[in-house]
C-alpha positions as a printed NumPy array, in Angstrom:
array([[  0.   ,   0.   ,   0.   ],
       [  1.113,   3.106,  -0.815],
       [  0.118,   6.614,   0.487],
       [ -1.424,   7.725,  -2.058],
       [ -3.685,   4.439,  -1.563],
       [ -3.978,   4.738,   2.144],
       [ -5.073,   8.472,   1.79 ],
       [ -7.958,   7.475,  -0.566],
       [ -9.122,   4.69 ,   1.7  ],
       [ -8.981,   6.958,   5.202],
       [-10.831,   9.164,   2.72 ],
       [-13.928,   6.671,   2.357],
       [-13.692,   5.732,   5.956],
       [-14.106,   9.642,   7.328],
       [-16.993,   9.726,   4.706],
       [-18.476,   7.014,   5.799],
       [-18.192,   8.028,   9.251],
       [-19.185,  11.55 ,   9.359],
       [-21.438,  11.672,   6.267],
       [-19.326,  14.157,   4.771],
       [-17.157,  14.592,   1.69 ],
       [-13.582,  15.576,   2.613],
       [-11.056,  16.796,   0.195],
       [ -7.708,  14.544,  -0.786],
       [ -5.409,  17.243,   0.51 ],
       [ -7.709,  17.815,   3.54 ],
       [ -6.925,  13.927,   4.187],
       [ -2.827,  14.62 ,   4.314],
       [ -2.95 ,  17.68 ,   6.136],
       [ -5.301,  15.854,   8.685],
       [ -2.729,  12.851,   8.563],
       [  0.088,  15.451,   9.247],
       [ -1.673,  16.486,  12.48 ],
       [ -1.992,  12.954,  13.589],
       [  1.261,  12.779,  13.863],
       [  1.894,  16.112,  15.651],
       [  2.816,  18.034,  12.499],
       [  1.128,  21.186,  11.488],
       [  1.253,  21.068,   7.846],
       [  1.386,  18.066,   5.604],
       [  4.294,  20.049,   4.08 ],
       [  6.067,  19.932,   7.413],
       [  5.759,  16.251,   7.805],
       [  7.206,  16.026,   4.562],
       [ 10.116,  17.563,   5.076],
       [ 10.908,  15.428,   7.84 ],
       [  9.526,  11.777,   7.931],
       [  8.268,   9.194,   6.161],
       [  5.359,   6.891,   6.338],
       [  5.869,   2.787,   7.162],
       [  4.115,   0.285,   7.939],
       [  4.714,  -1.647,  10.712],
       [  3.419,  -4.644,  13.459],
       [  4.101,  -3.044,  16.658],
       [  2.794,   1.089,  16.632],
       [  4.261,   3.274,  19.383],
       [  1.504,   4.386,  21.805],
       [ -0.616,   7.201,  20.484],
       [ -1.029,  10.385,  22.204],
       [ -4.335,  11.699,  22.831],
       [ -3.389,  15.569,  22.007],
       [ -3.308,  14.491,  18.997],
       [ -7.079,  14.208,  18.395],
       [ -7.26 ,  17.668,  19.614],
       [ -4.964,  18.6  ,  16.947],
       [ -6.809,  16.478,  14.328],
       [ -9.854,  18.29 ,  15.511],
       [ -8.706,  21.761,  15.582],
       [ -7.42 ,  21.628,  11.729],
       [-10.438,  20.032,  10.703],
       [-12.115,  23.293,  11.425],
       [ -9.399,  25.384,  10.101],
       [-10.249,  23.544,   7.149],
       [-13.546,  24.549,   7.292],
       [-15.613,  21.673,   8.316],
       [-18.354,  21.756,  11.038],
       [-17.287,  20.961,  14.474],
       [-19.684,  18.294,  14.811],
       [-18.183,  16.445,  11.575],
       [-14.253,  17.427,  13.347],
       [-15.437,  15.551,  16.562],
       [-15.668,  12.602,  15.026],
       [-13.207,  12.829,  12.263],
       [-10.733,  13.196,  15.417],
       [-11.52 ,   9.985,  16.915],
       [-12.134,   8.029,  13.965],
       [ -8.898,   8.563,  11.895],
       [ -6.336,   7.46 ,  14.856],
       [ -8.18 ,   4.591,  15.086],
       [ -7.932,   3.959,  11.574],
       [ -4.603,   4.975,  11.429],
       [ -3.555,   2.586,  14.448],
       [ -5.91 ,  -0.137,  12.879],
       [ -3.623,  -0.403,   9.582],
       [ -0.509,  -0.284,  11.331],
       [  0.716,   2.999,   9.744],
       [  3.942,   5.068,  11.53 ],
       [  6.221,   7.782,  10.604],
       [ 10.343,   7.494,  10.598],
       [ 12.082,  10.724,  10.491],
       [ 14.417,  10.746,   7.613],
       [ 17.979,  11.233,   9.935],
       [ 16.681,   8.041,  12.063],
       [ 16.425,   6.203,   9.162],
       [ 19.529,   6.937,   7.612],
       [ 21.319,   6.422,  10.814],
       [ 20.1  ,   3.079,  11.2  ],
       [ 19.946,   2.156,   7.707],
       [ 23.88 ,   3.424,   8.233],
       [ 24.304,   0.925,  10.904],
       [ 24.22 ,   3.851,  13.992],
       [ 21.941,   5.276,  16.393],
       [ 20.638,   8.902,  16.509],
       [ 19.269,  11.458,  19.   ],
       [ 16.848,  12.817,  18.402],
       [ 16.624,  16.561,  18.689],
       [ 13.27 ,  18.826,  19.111],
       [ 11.705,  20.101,  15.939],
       [ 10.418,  23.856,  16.019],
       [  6.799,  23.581,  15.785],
       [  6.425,  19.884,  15.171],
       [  7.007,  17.586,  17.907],
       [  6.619,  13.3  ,  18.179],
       [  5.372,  12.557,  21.547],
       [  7.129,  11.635,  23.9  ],
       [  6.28 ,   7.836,  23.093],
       [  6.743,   7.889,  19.855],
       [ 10.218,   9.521,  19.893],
       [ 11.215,   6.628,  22.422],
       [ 10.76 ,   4.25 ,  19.943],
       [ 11.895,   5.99 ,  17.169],
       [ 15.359,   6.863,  18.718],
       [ 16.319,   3.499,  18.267],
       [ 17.768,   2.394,  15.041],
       [ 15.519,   1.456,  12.579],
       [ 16.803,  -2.407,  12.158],
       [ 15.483,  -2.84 ,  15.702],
       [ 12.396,  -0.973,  14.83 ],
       [ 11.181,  -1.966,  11.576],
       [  9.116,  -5.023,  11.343],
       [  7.544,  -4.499,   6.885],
       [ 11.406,  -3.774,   5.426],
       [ 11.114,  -1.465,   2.891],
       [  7.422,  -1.123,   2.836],
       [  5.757,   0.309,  -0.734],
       [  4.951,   2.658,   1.443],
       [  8.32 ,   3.898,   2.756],
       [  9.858,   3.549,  -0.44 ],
       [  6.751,   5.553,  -2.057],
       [  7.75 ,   7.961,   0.895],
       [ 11.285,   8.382,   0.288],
       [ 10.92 ,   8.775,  -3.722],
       [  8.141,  11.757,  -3.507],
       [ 10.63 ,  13.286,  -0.89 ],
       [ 13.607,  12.935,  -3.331],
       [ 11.479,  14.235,  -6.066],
       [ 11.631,  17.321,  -4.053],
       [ 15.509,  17.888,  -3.694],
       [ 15.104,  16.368,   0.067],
       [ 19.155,  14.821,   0.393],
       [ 18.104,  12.573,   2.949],
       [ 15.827,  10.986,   1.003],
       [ 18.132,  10.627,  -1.73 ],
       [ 21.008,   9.442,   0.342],
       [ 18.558,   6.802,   2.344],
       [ 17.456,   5.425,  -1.065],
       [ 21.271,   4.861,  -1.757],
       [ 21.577,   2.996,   0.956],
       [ 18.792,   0.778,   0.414],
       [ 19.949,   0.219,  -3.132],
       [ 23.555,  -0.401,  -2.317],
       [ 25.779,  -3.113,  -2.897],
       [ 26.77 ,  -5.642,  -0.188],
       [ 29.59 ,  -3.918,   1.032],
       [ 31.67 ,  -7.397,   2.086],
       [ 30.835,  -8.958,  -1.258],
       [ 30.457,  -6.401,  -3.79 ],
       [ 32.54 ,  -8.101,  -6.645],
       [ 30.061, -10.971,  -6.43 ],
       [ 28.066, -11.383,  -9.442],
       [ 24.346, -12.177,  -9.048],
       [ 22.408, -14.094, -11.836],
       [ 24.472, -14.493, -14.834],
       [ 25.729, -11.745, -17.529],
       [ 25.973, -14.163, -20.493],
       [ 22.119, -14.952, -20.198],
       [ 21.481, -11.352, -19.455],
       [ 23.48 , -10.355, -22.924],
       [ 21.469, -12.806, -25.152],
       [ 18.237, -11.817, -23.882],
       [ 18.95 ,  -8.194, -24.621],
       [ 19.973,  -9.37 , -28.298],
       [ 16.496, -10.966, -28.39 ],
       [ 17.295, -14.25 , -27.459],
       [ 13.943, -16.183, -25.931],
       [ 15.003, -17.339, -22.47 ],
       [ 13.16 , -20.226, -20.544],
       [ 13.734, -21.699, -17.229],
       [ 16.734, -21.456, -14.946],
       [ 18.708, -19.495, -17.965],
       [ 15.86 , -16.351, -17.788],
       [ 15.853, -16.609, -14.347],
       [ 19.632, -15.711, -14.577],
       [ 19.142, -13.131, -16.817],
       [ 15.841, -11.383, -14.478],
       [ 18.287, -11.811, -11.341],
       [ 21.625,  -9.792, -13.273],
       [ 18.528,  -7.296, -14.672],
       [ 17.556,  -6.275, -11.162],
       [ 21.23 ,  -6.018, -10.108],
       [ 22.063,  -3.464, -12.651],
       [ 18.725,  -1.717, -11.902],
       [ 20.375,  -1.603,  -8.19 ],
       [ 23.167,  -0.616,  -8.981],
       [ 21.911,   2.053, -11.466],
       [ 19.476,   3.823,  -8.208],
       [ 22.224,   3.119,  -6.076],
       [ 24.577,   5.16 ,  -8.142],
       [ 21.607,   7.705,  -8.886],
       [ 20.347,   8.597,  -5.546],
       [ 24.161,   9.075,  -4.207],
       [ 25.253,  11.23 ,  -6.492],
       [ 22.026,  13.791,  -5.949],
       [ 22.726,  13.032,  -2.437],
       [ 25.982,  14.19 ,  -2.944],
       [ 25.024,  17.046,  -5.066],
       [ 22.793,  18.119,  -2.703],
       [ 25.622,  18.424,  -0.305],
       [ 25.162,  15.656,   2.057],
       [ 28.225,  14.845,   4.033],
       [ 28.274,  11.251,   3.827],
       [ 27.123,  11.158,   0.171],
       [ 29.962,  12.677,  -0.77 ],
       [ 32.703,  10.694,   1.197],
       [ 30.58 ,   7.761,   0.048],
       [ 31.038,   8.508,  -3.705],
       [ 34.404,   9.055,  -3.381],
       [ 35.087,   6.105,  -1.35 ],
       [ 33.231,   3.833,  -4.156],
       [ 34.051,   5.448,  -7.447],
       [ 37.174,   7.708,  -6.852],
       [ 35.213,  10.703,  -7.325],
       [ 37.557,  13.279,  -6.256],
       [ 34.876,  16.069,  -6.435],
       [ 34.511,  15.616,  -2.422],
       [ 37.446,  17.161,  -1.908],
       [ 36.488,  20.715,  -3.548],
       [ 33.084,  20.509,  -2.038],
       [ 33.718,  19.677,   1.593],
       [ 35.848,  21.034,   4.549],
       [ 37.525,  20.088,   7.908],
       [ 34.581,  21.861,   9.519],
       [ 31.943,  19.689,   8.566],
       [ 34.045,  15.878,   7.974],
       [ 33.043,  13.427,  10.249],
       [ 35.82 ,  11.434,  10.284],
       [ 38.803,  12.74 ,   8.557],
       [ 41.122,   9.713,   8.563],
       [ 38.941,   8.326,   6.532],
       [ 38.963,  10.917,   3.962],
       [ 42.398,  10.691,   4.246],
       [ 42.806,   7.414,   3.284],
       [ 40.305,   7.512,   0.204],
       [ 42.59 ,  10.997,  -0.75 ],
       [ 45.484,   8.375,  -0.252],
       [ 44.506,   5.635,  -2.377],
       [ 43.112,   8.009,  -5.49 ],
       [ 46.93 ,   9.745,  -4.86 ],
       [ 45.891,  12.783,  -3.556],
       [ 48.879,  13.677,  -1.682],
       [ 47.613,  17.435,  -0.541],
       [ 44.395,  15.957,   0.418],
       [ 46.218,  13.267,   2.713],
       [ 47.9  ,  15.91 ,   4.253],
       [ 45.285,  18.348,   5.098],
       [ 42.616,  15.746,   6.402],
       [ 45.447,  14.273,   8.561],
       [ 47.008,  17.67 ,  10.078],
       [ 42.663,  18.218,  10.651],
       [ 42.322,  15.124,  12.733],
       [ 45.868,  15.965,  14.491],
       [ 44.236,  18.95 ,  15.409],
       [ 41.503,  17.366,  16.759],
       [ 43.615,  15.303,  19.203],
       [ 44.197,  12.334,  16.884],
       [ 47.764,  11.227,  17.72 ],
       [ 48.256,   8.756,  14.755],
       [ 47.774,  11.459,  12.429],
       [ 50.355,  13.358,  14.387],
       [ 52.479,  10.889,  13.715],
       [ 51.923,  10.372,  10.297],
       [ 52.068,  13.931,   9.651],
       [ 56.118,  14.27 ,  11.182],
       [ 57.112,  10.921,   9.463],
       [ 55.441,  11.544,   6.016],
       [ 54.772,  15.283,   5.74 ],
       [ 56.263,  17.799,   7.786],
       [ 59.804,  16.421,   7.914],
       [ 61.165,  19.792,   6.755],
       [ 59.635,  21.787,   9.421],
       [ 61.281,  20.837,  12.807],
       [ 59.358,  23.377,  14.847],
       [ 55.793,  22.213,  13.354],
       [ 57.039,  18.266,  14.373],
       [ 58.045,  19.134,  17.479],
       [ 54.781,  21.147,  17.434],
       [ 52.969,  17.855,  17.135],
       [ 55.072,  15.724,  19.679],
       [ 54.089,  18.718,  22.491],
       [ 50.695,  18.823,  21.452],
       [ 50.535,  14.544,  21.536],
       [ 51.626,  14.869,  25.18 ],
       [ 49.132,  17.478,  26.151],
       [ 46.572,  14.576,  25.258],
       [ 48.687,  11.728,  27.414],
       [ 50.797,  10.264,  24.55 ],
       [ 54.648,  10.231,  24.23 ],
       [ 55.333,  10.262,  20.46 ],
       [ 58.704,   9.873,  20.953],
       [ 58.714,   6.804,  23.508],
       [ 58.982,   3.391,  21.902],
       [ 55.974,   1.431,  21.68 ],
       [ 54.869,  -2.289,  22.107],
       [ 51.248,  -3.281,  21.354],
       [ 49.405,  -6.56 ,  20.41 ],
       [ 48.209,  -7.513,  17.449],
       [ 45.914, -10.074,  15.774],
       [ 47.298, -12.487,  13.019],
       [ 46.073, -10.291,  10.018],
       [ 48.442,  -7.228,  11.711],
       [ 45.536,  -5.555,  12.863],
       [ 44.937,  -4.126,  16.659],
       [ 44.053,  -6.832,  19.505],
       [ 40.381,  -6.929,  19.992],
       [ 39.709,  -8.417,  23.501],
       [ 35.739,  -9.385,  22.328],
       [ 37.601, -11.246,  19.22 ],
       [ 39.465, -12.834,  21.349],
       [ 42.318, -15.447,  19.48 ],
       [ 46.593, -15.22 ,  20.043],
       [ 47.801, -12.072,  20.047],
       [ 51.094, -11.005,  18.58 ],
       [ 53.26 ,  -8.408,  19.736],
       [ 54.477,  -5.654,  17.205],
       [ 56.149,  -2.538,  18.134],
       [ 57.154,   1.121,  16.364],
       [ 59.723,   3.127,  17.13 ],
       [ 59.449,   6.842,  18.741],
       [ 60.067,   9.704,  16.488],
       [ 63.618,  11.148,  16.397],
       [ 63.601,  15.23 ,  15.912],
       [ 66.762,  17.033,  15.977],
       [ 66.448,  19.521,  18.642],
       [ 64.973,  23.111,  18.353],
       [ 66.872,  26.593,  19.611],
       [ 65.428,  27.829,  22.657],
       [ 63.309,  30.226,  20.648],
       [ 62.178,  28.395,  18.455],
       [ 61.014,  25.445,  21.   ],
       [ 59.24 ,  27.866,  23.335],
       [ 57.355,  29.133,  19.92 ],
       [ 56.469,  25.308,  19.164],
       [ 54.812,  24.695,  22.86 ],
       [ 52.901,  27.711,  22.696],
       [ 51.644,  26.751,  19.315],
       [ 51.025,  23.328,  20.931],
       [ 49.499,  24.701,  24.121],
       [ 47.02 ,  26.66 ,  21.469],
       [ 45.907,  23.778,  19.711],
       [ 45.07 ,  21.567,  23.508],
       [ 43.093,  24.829,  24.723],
       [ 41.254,  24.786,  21.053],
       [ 40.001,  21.536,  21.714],
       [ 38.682,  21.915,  25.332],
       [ 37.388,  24.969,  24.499],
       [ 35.089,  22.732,  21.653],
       [ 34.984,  19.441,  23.916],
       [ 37.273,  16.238,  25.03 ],
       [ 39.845,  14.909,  22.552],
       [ 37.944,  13.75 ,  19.8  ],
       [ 37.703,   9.91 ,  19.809],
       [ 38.923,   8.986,  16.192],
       [ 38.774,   5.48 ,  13.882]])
């Protein structure tokens, strides 16, 4: 069911109920205040419709509501008293919620979000509670016509969220995205008119609908992107080298700049590197510190030792030696893994020493950079 279909039947219900005719776009904007919105065009903006078993609780302000724009809309208060009990009921009856569109991503994303209050449009209480957690614990219909009717009218309307959720939903398997699915060769002689039968067409229909995929995947992240969503854009250029993330973005607004130093790494973007690394550095990360005096900044004594004053401001000794387990593959011990552990090591740095002006010059610029960071929050906790 889509909304479009749900709207026409709590359309025939309310006439049925109240023995009077109400308008289609009546029906949303009612709908909208159901949900504590007040405009259809508000909800819009912000969630989605789904479908799903298990309802949070409904609040009862919300028939006030109901009732209230039902005679802003013009109808008599007699038809608005019942309109406002009969449409949560309905509502409840066919299972129908709302998901708003950063909870959705988030979980679709594999994290949790809080939520934050909306000016003028609030969930209840209730509702929020359930819809803080992350939509694989929540959603019981997955990608109900509905939602996905949801999410395509909102992308229709430049809404990046929608867009970027859609890309998610499309996407490849991320641990097995070389696989193939169906078969190509079957695929290629149907499109040259070949009649397939049996197991062979059923090839061909299963490689179809993974270019499709692939094709909305590709789609919906790129107008995601366009649109300026963070993630979009680290996404594309994470999957298809598109280096156009790196003229469209800044430190200010990167989530997780090691990242985007490693995808500015591996498409050879050796400026990039550098400026996404000294941007976690100066967010406390002491790796990227690191990094930055081995790899970059070897010319510049004062800005290494810069680093190695600023790394012990935040409890670490880049130029002590150290030990650390390991897992087989080389990568850091995981207690929860559990499995031997192997013992690798790194050297500290080695810096040849500053004059006395220039050192004092590097610890103030170090002591500047630790106050910069309390002054925003704790050392920020970096992949």
């Amino acid at each position: 069911m889509t909304i479009k279909e749900f709207a026409y039947s709590a359309q025939q219900h309310l006439h049925i109920s109240t023995g009077f005719s109400f308008k289609r776009a009546h029906i949303y904007e009612l709908l909208a205040a159901s949900f504590g919105f007040n405009s259809y065009a508000a909800l819009s903006a912000k969630v989605v419709f789904t479908v799903r078993r298990q309802v949070a609780k409904y609040s009862s302000k919300h028939n006030s509501a109901i009732r209230q724009r039902c005679v802003e809309l013009g109808y008599l208060p007699a038809t608005a008293d019942v309109a406002s009990s009969e449409l949560p009921a309905f509502v409840a009856e066919r299972q129908i919620d709302v998901v708003r569109l950063p909870d959705l991503v988030a979980g679709l994303r594999g994290e949790s979000s809080l939520l934050e209050g909306d000016e003028g449009d609030q969930l209840d209480d209730d509702r929020e509670e359930m819809l803080v957690r992350t939509w694989s614990d929540t959603h019981d219909e997955e990608f109900s016509p509905m939602l996905m009717d949801g999410l395509e009218t909102a992308a229709s309307k430049g809404i990046e969220l929608a867009h970027y959720a859609l890309a998610l939903i499309h996407a490849p398997d991320e641990y097995d995205h070389n696989k193939e699915v169906g078969s190509s060769y079957w695929y290629s002689q149907a499109q040259q008119g070949r009649v397939l039968t049996g197991v062979n067409k059923e090839w061909a229909d299963a490689y179809a609908q993974q270019l499709a995929e692939a094709e909305k995947y590709a789609r919906h992240l790129k107008e995601a992107a366009r649109l300026g969503n963070k993630h979009a854009l680290l996404d594309l250029a994470e999957r298809f080298g598109d280096p156009s993330f790196f003229e469209k973005t800044h430190g200010s607004i990167a989530d997780d700049p090691v990242k985007v130093a490693k995808i500015a790494e591996r498409l050879g973007r050796k400026e990039d590197v550098r400026r996404w690394l000294a941007i976690a550095a100066e967010a406390g990360d002491t790796d990227s510190m690191r990094r930055l005096i081995e790899e970059f900044d070897q010319e510049d004594i004062q800005l290494c030792w810069t680093w190695v004053y600023f790394a012990r401001l935040v409890d670490t000794d880049l130029t002590q030696d150290e030990c650390y387990a390991i897992h087989e593959d080389g990568s850091p011990y995981d207690d929860d893994v559990g499995g031997p552990a192997y013992v690798d090591s790194r050297d500290g740095v080695k810096l040849a020493p500053l004059s006395a002006e220039q050192d004092a010059t590097a610890r103030l610029a170090a002591l500047d950079l630790f106050e910069k960071i309390q002054r925003t929050g704790e050392v920020r906790q970096l992949p």
